[in-house]
C-alpha positions as CSV (number, residue, x, y, z in Angstrom):
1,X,-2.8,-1.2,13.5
2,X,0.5,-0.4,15.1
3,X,2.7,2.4,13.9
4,X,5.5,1.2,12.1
5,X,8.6,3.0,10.5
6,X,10.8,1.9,7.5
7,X,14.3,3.7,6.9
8,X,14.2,2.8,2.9
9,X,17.5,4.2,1.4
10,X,18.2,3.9,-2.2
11,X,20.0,1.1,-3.4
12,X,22.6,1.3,-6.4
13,X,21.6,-1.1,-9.5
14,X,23.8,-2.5,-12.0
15,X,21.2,-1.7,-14.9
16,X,22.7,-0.6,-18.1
17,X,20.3,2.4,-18.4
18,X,21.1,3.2,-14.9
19,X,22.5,7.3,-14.4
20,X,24.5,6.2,-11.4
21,X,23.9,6.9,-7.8
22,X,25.3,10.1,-7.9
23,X,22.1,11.5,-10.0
24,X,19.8,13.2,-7.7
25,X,15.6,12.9,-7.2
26,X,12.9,13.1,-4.8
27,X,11.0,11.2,-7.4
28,X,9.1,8.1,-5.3
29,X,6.9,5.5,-6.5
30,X,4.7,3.6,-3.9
31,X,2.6,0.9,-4.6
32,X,-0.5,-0.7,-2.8
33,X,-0.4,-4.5,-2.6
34,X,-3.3,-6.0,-0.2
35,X,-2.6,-9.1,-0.1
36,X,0.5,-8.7,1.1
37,X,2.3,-10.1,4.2
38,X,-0.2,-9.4,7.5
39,X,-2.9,-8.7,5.3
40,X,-1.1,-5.5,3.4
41,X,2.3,-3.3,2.0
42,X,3.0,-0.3,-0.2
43,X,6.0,-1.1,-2.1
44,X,8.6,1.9,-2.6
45,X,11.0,2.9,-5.5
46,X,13.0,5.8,-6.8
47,X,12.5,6.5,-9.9
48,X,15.5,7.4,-12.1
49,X,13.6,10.9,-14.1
50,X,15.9,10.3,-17.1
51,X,14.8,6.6,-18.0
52,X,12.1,5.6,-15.9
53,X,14.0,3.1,-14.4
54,X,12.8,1.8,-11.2
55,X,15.0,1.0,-8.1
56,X,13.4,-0.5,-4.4
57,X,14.4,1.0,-1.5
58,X,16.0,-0.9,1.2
59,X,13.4,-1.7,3.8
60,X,10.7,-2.4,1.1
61,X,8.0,-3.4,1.0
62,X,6.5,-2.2,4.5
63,X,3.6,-3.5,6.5
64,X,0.9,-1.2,5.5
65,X,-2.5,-2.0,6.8
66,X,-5.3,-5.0,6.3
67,X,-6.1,-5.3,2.7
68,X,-4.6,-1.5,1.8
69,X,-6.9,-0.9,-1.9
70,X,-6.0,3.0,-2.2
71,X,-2.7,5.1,-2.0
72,X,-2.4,9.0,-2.9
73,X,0.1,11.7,-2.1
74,X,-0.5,15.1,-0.8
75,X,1.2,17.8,-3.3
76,X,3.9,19.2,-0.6
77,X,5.1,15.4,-1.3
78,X,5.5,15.2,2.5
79,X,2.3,12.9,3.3
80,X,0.6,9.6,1.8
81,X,-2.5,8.7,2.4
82,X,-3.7,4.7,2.4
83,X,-7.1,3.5,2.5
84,X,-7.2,0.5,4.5
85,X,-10.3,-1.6,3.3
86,X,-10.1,-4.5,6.1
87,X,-10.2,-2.5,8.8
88,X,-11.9,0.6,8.1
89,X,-9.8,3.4,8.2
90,X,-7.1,6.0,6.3
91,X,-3.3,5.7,7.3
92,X,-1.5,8.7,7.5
93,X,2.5,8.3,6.4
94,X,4.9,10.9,6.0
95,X,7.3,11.0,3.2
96,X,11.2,11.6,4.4
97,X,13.4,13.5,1.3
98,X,14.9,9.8,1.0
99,X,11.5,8.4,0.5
100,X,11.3,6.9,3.8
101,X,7.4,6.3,4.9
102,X,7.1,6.7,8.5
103,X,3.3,5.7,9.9
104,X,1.6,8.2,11.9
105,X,-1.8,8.7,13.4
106,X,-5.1,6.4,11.6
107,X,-8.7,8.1,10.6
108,X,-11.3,6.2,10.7
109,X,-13.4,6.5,7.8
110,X,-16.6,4.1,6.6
111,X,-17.4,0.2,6.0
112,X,-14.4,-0.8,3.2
113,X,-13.0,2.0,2.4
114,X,-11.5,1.5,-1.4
115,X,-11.1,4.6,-2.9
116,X,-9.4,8.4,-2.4
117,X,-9.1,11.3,-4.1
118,X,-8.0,15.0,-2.8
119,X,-8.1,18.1,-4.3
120,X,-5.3,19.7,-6.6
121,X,-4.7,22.8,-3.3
122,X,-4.2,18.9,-1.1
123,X,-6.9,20.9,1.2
124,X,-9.4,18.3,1.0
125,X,-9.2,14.3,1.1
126,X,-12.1,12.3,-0.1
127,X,-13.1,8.1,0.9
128,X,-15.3,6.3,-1.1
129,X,-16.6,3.8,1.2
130,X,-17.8,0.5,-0.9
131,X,-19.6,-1.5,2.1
132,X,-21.1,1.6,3.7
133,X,-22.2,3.0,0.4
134,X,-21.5,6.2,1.6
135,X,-18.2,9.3,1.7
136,X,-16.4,10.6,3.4
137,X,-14.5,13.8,3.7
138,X,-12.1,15.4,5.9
139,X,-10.0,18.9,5.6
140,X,-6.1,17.9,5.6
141,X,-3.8,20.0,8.2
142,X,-1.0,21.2,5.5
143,X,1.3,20.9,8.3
144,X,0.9,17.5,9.6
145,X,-1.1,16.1,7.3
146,X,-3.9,15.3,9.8
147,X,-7.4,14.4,8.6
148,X,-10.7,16.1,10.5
149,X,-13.9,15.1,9.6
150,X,-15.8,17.6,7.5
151,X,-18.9,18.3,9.5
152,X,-21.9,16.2,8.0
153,X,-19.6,13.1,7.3
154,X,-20.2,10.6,5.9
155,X,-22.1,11.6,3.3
156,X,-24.8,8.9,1.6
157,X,-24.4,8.4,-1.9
158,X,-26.8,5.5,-2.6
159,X,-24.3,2.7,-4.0
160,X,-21.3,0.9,-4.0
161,X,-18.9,3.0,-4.8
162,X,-16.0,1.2,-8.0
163,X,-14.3,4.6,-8.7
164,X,-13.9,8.3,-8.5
165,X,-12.5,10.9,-9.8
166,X,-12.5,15.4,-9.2
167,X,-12.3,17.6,-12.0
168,X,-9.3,19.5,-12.2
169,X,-11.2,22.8,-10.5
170,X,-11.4,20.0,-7.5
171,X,-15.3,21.7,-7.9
172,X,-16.9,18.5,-8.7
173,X,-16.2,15.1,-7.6
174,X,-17.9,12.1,-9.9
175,X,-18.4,8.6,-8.7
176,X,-19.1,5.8,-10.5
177,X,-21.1,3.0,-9.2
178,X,-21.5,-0.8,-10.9
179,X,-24.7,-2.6,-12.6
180,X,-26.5,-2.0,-15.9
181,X,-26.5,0.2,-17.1
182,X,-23.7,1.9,-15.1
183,X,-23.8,5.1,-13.0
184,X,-22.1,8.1,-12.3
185,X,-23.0,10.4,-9.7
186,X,-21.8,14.1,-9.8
187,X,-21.8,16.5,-6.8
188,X,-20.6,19.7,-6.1
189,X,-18.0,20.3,-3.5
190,X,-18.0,23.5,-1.5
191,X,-15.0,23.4,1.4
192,X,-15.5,19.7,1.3
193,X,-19.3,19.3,1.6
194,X,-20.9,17.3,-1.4
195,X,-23.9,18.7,-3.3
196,X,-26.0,16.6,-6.2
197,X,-25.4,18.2,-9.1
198,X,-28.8,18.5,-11.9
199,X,-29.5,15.3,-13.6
200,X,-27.3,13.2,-11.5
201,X,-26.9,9.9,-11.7
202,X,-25.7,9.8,-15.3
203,X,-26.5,6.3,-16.8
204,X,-22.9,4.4,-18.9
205,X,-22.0,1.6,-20.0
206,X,-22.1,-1.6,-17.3
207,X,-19.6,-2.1,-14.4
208,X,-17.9,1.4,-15.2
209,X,-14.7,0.9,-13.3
210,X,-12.1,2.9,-15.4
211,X,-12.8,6.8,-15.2
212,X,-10.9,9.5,-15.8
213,X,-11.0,13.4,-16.3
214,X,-9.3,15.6,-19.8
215,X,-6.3,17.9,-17.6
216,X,-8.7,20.8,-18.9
217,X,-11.8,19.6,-17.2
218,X,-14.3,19.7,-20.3
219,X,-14.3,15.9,-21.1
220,X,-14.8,12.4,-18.5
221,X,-14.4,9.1,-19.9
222,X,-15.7,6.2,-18.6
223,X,-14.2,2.1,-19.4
224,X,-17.3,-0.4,-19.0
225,X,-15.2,-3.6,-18.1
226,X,-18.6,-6.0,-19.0
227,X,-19.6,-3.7,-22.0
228,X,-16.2,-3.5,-23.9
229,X,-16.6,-0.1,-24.6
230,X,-15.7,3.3,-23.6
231,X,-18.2,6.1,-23.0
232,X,-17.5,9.7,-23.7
233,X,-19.2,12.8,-22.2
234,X,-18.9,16.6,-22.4
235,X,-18.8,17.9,-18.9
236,X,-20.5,21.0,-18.8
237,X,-20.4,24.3,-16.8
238,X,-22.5,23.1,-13.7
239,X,-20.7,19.8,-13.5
240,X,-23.3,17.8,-15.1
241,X,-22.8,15.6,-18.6
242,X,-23.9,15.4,-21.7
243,X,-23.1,12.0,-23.7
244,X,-21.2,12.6,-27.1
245,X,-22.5,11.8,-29.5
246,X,-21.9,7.8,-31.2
247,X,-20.7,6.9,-27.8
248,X,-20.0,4.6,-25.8
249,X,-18.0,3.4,-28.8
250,X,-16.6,-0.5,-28.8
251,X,-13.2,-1.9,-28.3
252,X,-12.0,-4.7,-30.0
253,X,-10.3,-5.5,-27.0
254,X,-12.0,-7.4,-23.4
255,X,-12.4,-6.2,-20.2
256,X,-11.0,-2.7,-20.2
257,X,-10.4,-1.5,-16.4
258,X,-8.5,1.4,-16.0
259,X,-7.8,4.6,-17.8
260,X,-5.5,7.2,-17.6
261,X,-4.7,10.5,-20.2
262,X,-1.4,11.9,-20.9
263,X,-0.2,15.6,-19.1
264,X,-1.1,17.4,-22.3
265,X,-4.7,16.0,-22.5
266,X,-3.6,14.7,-25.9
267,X,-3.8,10.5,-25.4
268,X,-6.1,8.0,-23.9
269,X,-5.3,5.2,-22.7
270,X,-6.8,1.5,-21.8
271,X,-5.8,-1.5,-19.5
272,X,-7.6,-4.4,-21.1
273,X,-7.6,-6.9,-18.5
274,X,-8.5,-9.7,-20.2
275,X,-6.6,-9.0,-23.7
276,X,-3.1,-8.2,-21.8
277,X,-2.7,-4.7,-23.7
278,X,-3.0,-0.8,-23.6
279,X,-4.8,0.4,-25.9
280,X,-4.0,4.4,-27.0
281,X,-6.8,6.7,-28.5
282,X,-5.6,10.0,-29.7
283,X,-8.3,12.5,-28.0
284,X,-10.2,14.9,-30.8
285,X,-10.9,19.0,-29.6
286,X,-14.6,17.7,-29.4
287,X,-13.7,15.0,-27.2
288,X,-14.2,12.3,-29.2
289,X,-11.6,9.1,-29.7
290,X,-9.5,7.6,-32.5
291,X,-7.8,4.5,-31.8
292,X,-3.9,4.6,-32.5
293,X,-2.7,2.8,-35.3
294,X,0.0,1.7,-33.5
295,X,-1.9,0.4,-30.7
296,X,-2.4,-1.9,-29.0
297,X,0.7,-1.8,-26.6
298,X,1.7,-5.7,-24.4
299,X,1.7,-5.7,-21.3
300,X,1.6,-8.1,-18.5
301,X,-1.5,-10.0,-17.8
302,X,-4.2,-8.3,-15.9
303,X,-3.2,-5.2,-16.2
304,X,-5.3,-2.8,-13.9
305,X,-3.7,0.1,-12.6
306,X,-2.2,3.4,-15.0
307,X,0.0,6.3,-13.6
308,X,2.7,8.5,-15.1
309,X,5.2,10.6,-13.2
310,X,4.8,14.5,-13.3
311,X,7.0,14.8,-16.3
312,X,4.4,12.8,-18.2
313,X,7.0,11.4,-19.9
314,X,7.2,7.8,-18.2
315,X,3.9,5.9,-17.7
316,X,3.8,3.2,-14.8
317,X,1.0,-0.2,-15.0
318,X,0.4,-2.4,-12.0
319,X,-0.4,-5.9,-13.9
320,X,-2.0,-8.1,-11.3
321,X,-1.7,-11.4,-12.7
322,X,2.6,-12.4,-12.5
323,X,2.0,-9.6,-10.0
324,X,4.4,-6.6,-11.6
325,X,5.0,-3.0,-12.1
326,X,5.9,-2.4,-15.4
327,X,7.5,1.0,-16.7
328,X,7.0,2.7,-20.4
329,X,8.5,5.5,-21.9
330,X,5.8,7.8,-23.9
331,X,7.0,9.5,-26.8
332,X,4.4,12.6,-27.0
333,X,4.6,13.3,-30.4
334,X,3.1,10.0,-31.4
335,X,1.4,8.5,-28.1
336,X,3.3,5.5,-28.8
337,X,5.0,3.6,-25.9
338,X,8.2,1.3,-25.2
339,X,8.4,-1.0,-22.5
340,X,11.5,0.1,-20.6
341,X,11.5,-2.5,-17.9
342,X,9.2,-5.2,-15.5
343,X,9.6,-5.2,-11.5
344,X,8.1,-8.0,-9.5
345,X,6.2,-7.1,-7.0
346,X,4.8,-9.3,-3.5
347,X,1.0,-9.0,-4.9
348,X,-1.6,-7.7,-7.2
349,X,-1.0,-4.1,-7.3
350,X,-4.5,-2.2,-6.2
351,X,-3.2,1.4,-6.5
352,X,0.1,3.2,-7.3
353,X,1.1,6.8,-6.2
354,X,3.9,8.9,-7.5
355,X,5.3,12.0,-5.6
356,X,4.9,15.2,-7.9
């Protein structure tokens, strides 16, 4: 893929819960669309921090590369990375203080590469790779962002790899893989080299594809999209897990895909695919989940994707279906949310990143 570069300015909007342009913030939103034009684009925003309001930059979207599943953004909010599944590599872009996304040099990484996730320090970024069945892991240059292979990579991991997830230590990265029942596998990282943790694979529910982490690492979730449940687990000391007990538990709702939990570890919630909702679970100090009764919360159909921005007070869903990104506001006393606006995007929305 050729490098490309986008000048994407900020464009004024007429919205009524609009600040004006003379608020300032270095607040981005990016979105992964791979079906875009030429096979894939990353759509780009500002986000207005005092309404969640989205605006798109001028120049946007951008050509990103073939069938792009998986964005993420280094913490010094000066790189994004893109996993580009149709041609087997990891795009390097850096991140202007306008938002501009300028293409640099391209990693190659394994067969479909779907998945990333890096370490909370941005020292380390992981690939899931789901036709080589394999990892793998590179150090990141904190000054230009550039990948290196960590010696011993790829790393085999046995399956297909639907989603993954580090603990907040960035200790212990867990990978989920599809069938029934379900799998997680659980490794230790030490300076980016992956170690089986005891007892790993983990069996859950079937197709696990939604997985996330508590903020303060003792809890992982799983959503088990064929199951219609959610499994809960204690994650203990060594990194391995426990199941708690009277999970997985069952959701009224089908097809639950994605998960995400607020900043303060206090809310969990669900994108049920095929029921056109969140819903919200209010998360117990054992772990355990009771379901909002204010929930479920509408959405767009298919919705797939969850994010928030660093404030946690703005949550972000890509629905894939009407392809859209839709904004909420979170009120944190109550976990209940309030649609605040819908923005059309090009394609299904695969992955959406938010600078910190």
């Amino acid at each position: 893929m050729l490098k490309k570069a986008a000048a994407l300015f900020v464009v004024c909007a007429s919205l009524a819960t609009w600040v004006g342009c003379g608020s300032t913030s270095s607040r981005y939103l990016y979105a992964a669309i791979p079906g875009g034009s030429g096979g894939g684009q990353i759509v780009a925003y500002r986000e207005d921090p005092n309404s969640g309001v989205l605006t798109q930059l001028t120049g946007s979207p951008i050509t990103a590369g073939p069938a792009v599943q998986s964005i993420l953004i280094h913490p010094s909010k000066k790189f994004l990375y893109a996993a580009n599944a149709g041609e087997g590599d990891v795009s390097l872009f850096t991140i202007s203080t306008t938002g501009a996304l300028t293409e640099g040099p391209l990693t190659v990484a394994g067969t479909v590469p779907t998945l990333l996730a890096m370490d909370s320090a941005g020292g380390f970024l992981y690939v899931g790779n789901a036709g080589s069945f394999d990892l793998s892991a590179f150090s990141i240059d904190s000054s230009t962002g550039a990948l290196t292979p960590v010696p011993g990579s790829p790393f085999p991991i046995g399956m297909s790899p639907i989603n993954m997830a580090l603990s907040p230590s960035g200790g212990v990265l867990y990978i989920t893989g599809g069938g029934s029942p379900g799998l997680i596998e659980a490794f230790s990282l030490n300076q980016g080299v992956p170690a089986v943790v005891s007892g790993s694979p983990f069996s859950t529910g079937t197709n696990p594809y939604g997985l996330v982490i508590a903020p303060g690492g003792g809890f992982l979730y799983t959503a088990n999209k064929l199951d219609n449940s959610i499994s809960e687990f204690t994650i203990n000391a060594d990194g391995s897990l426990t199941e708690i007990s009277g999970s997985p538990i069952g959701e009224t709702y089908s097809g639950p895909l994605a998960l995400f939990i607020d900043k303060s570890g206090t809310y969990l919630y669900v994108a049920n695919q095929g029921s056109t909702n969140l819903a919200a679970y209010s998360i117990g100090s054992d772990g355990t989940l009771a379901l909002l009764t204010t929930s479920p919360f509408g959405t767009g159909a298919q919705p797939s994707v969850i994010t928030s921005d660093s404030s946690g007070k703005y949550m972000f869903v890509g629905n894939q279906q009407s392809p859209a990104i839709q904004s909420f506001s979170l009120d944190t006393s109550s976990g209940t949310l309030t649609s605040v606006a819908t923005y059309s995007v090009p394609g299904a929305p695969t992955s959406i990143a938010i600078t910190p």
